[in-house]
LOZARO-964626 format. One record per residue: residue in one letter; x, y, z of N, C-alpha, C, O in turn. Coordinates in steps of 0.001 Angstrom, whole numbers, plus 500000, padded with zeros to 6 digits. Layout:
AXYZXYZXYZXYZ ...
//
This chain:
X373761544444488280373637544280486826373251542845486489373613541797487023 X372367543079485398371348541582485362372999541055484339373930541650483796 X372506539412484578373801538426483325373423538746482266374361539147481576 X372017538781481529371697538904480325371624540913480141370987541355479185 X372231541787481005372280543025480127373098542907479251373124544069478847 X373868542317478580375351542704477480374401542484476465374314543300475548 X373405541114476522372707540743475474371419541455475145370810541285474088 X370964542436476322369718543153476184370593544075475501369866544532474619 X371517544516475409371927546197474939372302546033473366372259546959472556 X372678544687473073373049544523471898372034544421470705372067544880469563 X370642543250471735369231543140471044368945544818470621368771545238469477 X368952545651471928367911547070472034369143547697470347368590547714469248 X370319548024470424370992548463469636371181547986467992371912548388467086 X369802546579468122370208545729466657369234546103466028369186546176464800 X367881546529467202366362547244466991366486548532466645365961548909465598 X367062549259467303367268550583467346367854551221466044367280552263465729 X368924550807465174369640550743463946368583550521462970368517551183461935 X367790549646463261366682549190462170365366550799462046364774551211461048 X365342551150463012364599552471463485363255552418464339362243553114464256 X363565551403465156363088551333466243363059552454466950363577553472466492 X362530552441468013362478553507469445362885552838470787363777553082471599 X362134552126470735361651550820471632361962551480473098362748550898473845 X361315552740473512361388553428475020360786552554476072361226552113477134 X359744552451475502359299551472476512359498550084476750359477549602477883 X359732549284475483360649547720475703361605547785476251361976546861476973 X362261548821476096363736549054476659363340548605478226363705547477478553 X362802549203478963362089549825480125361879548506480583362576547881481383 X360685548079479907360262547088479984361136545243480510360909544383481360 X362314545486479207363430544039479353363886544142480432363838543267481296 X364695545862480601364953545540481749364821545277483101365648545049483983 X363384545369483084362810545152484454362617543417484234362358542562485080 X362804543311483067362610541195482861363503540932483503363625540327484567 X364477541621482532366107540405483150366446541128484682367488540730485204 X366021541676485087366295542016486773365433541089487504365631540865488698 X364406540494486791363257539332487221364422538336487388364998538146488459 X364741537661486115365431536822485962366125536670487087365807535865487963 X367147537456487140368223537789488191367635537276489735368136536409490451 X366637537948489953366076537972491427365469536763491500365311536411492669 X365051535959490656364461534411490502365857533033490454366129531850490656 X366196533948490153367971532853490027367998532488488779369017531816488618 X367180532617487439366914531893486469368324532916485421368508534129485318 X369041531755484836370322532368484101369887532398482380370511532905481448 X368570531647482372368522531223480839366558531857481058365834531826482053 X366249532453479381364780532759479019364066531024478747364426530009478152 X363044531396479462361902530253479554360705530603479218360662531817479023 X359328529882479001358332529733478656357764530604480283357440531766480527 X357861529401481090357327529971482350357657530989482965356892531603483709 X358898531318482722359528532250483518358915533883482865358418534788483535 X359171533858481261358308535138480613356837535164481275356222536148481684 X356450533835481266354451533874481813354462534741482868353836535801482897 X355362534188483985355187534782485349355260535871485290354447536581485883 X356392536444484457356391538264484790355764538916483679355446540105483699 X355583538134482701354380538765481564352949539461482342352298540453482014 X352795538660483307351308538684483861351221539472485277350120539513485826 X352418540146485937352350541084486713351997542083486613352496542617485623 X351112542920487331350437542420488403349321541933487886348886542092486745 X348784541211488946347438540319488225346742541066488242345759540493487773 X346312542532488558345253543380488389345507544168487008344846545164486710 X346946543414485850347097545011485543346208544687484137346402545585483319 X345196543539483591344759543538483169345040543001481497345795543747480873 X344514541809480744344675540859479462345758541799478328346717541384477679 X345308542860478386346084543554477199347968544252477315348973544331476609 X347531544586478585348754544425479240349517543657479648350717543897479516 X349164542702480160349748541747479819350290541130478638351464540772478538 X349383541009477717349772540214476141350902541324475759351849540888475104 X350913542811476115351776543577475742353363543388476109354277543501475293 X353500543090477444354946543279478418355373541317477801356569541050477916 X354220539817477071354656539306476548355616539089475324356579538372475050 X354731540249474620355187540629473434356738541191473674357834540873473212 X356427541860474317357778542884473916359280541405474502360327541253473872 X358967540742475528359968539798476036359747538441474770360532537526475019 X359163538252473940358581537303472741360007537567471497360694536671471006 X360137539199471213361786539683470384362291539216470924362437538053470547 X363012539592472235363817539564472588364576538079473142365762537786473288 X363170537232473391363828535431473392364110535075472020364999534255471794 X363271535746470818363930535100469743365160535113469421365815534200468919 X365616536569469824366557536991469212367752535849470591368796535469470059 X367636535536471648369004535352472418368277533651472085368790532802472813 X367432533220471326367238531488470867368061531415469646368839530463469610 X368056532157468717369213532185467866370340532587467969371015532705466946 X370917532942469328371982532995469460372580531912470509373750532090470848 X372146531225470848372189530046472013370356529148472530369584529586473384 X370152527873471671369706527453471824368887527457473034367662527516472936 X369701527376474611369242526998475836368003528062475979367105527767476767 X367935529120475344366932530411476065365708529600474823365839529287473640 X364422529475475912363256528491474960362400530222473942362524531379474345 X361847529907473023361072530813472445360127530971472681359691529985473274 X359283531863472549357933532401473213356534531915472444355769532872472329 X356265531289472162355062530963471574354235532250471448353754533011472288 X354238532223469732353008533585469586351582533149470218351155534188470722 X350702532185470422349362531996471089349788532175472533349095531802473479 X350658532612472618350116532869474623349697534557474981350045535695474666 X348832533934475747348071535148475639347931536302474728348545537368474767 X347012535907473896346600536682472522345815537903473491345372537791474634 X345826539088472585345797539898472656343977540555472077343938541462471246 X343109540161472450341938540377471746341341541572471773340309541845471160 X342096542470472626341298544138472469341343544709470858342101544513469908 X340214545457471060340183546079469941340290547076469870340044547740470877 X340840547945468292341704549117468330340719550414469090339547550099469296 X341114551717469470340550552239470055339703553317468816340061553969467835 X338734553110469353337418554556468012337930556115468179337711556877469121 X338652556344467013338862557753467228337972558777467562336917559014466972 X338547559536468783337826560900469170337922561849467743338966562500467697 X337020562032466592337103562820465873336686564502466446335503564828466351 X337566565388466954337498566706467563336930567847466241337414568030465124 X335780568453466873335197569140466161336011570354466487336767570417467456 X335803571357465581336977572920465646337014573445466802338010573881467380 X335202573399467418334843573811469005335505573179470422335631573686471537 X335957571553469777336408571596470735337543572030470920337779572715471916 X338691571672469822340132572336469794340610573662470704341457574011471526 X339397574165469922339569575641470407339470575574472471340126576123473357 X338347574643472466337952574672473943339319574278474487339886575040475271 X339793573306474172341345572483474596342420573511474818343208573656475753 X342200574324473468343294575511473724342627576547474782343448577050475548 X341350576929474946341402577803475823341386577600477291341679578504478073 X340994576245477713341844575846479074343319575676479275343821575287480330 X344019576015478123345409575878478998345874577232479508347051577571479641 X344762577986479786344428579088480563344378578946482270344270579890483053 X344475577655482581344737577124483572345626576808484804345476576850486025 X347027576336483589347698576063484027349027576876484516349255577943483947 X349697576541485287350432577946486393351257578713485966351858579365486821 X351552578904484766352241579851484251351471580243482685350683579579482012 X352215581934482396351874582136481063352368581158479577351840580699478565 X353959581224480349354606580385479397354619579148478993355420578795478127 X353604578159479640353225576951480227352113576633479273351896575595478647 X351308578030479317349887577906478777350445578272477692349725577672476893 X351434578984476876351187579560475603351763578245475186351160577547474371 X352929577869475721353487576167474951352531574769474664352746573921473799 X351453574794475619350523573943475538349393574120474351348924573329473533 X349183575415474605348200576229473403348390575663472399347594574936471805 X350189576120471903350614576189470460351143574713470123351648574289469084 X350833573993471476351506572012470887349806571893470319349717571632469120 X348637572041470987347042571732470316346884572189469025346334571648468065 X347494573366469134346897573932467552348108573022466874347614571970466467 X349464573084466635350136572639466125349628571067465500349560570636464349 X349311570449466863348917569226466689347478569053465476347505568210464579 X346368569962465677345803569658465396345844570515463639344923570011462996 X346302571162463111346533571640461892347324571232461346347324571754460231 X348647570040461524349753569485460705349041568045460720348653567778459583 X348733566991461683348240565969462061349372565253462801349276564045463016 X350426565944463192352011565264463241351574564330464628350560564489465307 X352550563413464808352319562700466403352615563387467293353487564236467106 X352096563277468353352894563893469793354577563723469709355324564699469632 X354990562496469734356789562428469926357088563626468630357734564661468793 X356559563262467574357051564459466854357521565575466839358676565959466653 X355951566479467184356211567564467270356983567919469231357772568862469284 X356840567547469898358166567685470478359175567507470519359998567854471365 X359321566761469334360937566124468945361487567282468182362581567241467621 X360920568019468181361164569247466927361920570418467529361285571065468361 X363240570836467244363827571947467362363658573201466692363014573183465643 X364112574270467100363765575545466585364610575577464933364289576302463992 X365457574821464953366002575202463165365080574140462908365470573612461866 X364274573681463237363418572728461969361973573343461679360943572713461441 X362127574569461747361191575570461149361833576740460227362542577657460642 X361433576512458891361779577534458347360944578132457844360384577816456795 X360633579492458788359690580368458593359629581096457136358576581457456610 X360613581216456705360707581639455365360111580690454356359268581198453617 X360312579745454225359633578701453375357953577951453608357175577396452832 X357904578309455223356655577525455774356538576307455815355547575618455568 X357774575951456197357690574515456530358346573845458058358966574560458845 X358172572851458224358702571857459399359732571076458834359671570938457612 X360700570511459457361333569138459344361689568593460267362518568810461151 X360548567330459870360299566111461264361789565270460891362116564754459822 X362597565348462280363462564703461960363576563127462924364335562161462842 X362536563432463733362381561568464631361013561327464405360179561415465306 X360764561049463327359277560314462874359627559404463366360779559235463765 X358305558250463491358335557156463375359428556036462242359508556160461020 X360064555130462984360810554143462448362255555291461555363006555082460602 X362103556162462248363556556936461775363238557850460501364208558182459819 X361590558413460007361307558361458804361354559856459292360977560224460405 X362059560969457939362381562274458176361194562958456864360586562242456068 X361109564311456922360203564545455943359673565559456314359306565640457486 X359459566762455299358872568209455197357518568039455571356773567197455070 X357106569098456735355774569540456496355099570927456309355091571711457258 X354640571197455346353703572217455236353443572660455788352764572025456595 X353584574134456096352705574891457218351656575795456390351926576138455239 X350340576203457073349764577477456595350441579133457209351058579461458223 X350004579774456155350734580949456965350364581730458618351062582539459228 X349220581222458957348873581085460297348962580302461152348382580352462236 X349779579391460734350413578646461617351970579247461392352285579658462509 X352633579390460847354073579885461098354004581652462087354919582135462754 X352808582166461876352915583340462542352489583041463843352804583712464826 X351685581914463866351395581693465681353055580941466180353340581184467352 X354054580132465438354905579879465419356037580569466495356462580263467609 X356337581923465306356727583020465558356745584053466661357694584733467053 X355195584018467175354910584510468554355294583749469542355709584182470617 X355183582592469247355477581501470640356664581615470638356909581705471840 X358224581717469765359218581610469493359569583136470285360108583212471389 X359114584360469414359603585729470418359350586283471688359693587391472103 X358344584881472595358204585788474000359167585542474789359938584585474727 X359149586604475740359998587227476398360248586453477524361267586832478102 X359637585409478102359312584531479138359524583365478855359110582436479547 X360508583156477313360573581549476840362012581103477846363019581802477731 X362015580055478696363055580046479314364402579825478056364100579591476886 X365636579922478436366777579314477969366955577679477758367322577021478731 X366713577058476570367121575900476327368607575363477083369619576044477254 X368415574121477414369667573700478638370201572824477827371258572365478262 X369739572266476420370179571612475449370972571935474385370436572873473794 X372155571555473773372848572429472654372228572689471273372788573228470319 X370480572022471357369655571853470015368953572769471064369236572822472261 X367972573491470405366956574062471271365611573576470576365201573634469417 X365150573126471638363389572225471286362218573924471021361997574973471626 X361893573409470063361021574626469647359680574584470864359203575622471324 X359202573186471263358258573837472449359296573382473420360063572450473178 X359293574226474779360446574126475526359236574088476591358080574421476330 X359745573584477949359161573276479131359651574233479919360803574567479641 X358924575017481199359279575915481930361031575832482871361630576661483555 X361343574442482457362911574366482852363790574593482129364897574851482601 X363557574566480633364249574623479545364733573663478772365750573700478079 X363623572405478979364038571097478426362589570954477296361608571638477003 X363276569407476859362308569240475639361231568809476872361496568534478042 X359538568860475987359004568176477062358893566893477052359662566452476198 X358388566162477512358367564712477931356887564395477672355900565011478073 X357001562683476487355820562788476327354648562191477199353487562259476795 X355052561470478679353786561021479556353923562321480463353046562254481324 X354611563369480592354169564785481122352965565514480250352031566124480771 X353165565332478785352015565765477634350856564930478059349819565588477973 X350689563885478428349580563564478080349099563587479637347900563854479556 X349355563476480692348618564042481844348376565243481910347589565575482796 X348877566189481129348477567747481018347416567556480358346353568012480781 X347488566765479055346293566495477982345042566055478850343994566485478368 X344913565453479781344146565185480289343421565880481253342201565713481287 X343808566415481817343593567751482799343128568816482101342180569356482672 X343483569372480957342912570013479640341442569337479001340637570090478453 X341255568317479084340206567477478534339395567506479794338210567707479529 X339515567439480438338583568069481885337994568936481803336810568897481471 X338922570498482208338735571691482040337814572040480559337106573024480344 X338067571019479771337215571300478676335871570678478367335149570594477373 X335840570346479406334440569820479600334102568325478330333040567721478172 X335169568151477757335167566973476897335150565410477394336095564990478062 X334206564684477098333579563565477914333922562107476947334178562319475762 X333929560700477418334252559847476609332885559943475462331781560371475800 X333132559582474426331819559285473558331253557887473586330052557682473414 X332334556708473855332185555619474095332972554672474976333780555362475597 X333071553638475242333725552973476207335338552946475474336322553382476072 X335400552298473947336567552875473322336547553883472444336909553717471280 X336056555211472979335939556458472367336391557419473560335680557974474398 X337481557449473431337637558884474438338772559993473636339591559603472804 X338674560945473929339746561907473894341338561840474228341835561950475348 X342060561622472932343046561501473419343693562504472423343227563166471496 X345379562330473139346510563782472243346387563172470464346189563907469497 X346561561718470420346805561264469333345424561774468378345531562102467197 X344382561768468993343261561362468004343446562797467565343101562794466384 X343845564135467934344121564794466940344547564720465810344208565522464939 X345349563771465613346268563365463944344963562540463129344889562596461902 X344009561818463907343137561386463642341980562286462916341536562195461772 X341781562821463546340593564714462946341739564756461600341530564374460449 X342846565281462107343007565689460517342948565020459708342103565364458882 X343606563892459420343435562897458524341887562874458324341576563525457327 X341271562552458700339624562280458432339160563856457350338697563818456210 X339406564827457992339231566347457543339677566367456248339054566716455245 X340901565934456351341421565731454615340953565254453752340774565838452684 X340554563786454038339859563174453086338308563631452804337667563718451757 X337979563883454163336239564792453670336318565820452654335911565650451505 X336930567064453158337643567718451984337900567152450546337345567661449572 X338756566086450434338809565880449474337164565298448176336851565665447043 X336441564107449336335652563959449057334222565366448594333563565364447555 X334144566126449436333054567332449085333697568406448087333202569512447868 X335016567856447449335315568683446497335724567643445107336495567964444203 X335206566734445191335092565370444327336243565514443554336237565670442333 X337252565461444279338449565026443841338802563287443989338222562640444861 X339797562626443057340206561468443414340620561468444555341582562170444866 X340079560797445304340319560561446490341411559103446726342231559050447642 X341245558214445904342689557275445676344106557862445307345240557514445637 X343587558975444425344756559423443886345524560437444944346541561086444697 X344754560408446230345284561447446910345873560962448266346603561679448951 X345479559602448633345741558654449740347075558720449650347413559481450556 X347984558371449097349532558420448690350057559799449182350943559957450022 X349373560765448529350022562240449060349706562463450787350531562811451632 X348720562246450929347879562164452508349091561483453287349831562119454038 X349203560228453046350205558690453566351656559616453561351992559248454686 X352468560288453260353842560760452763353415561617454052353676561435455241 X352603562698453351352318563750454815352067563243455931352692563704456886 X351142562208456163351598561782457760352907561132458286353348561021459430 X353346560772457179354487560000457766354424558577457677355142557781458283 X353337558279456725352674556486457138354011556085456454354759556793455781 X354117554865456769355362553741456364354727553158455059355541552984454151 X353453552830454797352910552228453899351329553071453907350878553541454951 X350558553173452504349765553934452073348677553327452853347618553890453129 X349142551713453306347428550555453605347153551579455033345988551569455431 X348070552386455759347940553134457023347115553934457039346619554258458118 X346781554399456079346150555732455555344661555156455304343697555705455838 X344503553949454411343446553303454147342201553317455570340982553158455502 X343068553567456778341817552813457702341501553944458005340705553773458928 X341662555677457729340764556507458170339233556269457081338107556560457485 X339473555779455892338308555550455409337006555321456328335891555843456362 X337613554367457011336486553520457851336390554700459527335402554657460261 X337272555373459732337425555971460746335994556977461178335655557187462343 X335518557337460366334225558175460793332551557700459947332688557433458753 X331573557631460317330721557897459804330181558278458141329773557569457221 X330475560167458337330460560698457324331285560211455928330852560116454780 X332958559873456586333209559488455384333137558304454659333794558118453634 X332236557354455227331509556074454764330679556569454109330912556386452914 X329300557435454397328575557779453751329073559013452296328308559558451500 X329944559080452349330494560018451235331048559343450020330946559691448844 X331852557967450710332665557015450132331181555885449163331297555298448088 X330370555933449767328918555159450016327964555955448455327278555648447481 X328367556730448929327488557696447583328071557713446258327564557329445204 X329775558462446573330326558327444926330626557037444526331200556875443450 X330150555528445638330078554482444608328904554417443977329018554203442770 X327548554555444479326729554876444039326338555819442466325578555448441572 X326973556836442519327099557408441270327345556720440327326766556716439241 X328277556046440691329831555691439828329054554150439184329230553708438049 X328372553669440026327295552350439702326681552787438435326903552334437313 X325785553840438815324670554787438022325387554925436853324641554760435889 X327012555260436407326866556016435451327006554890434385326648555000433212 X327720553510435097328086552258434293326427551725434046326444550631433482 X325689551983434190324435551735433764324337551825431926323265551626431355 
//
């Protein structure tokens, strides 16, 4: 046991209350302060974060600036509690990647996504994978989400969801269509759904009877994106689980736009339904596709024309 765990558990538990997650910082510290430990070093340093910030040297600038970051909290927080631990300077190693270009998924491919999980070694395997794509891609919810989701947080009677581990602890109804609660429903009555081993039962369940796990989702996701013959579009354009939430959001606002509705007035309702923390979240699908530049591009155009 590292000297500084009493103080990692207290940091992770001061984050966590606030509505943090922090799975992977967690992960992360503690592989620091086991550094620490194995270096002899009793107190946080400048050099000492560098050195293990930057392991391995192959693993590349962003990753790195990342495993800084996350050890950057956590010196602040044990510098205000005892001087001796030094603070992390925000300019070390800045972080200059840029965000990744959403895979906007056309209906064809969805569908393609869902019909390779025709693949994989069981029925029950493939119907749970099926119904996380469609799910995913008709609510816009995140991956942790909708596996975070138990079977009472569907009420089929009403047609709705309740996300109860959003992001930053944020809870909140979602809408279903009625074809989505009946594909719901089927996935829920087969006969081959194992027994939940949990006293909550996870509405998509894994062939052991656990919730699934979300870096098990996304190497399936990927193996699915194979089989589906779906290719990067750009160097930061590839296919990922998330950019589904991405399609919808974009879909919405097109929608909204080709049915010349306020489209400001609707960012707020959009922002609530995803779950955004703040509406400015919502703001950057504007810019997220093409089309809806050129849509956004035109009704200013009008709107020029009519102040004429």
């Amino acid at each position: 046991m590292s000297r500084l765990d009493p103080a990692l558990a207290d940091y992770l538990a001061l984050r966590r209350a606030l509505g943090f997650r922090l799975v992977r910082a967690g992960k992360l510290l503690a592989q620091f302060t086991a550094h620490l430990d194995a270096i002899g070093a009793e107190r946080v340093t400048v050099e000492a974060a560098l050195a293990w910030a930057t392991l391995p040297a192959h693993g590349g600038r962003r990753w790195h600036a990342m495993r800084l970051t996350v050890v950057r909290g956590f010196a602040a927080h044990l510098h205000a509690l005892d001087p001796v631990h030094e603070p992390i300077p925000a300019g070390l190693l800045p972080d200059e990647g840029r965000r990744a270009t959403p895979y906007l998924y056309a209906d064809a491919e969805v569908a393609a996504l869902m019909a390779a999980t025709a693949v994989l070694r069981t029925p029950h395997r493939t119907a749970t994978y099926a119904t996380l794509i469609g799910l995913l891609a008709v609510t816009g919810m995140r991956v942790g989400e909708a596996i975070g989701l138990d079977v009472a947080d569907l009420d089929a009677d009403e047609g709705t969801l309740t996300v109860r581990r959003g992001k930053f602890g944020k809870s909140r109804l979602v809408p279903l269509h009625p074809t989505t609660v009946t594909a719901l429903r089927r996935y829920l009555a087969r006969t081959d759904r194992p027994t939940p081993t949990s006293p909550t039962a996870p509405l998509l369940v894994s062939g052991a009877g656990t919730r699934l796990l979300y870096c098990g989702v996304h190497a399936t996701f990927l193996r699915l994106v194979r089989r589906a013959g779906l290719t990067p579009r750009s160097a930061t354009c590839r296919p990922r689980p998330h950019d589904l939430r991405h399609a919808f959001a974009v879909r919405a606002l097109l929608d909204a736009y080709r049915a010349d509705l306020d489209v400001a007035a609707r960012l707020p309702v959009l922002s609530t339904y995803l779950g955004h923390v703040n509406p400015a979240a919502t703001y950057w699908y504007l810019s997220a596709a093409p089309e809806l530049l050129g849509l956004a591009a035109l009704r200013l155009e009008r709107h020029q024309g009519a102040m004429r």
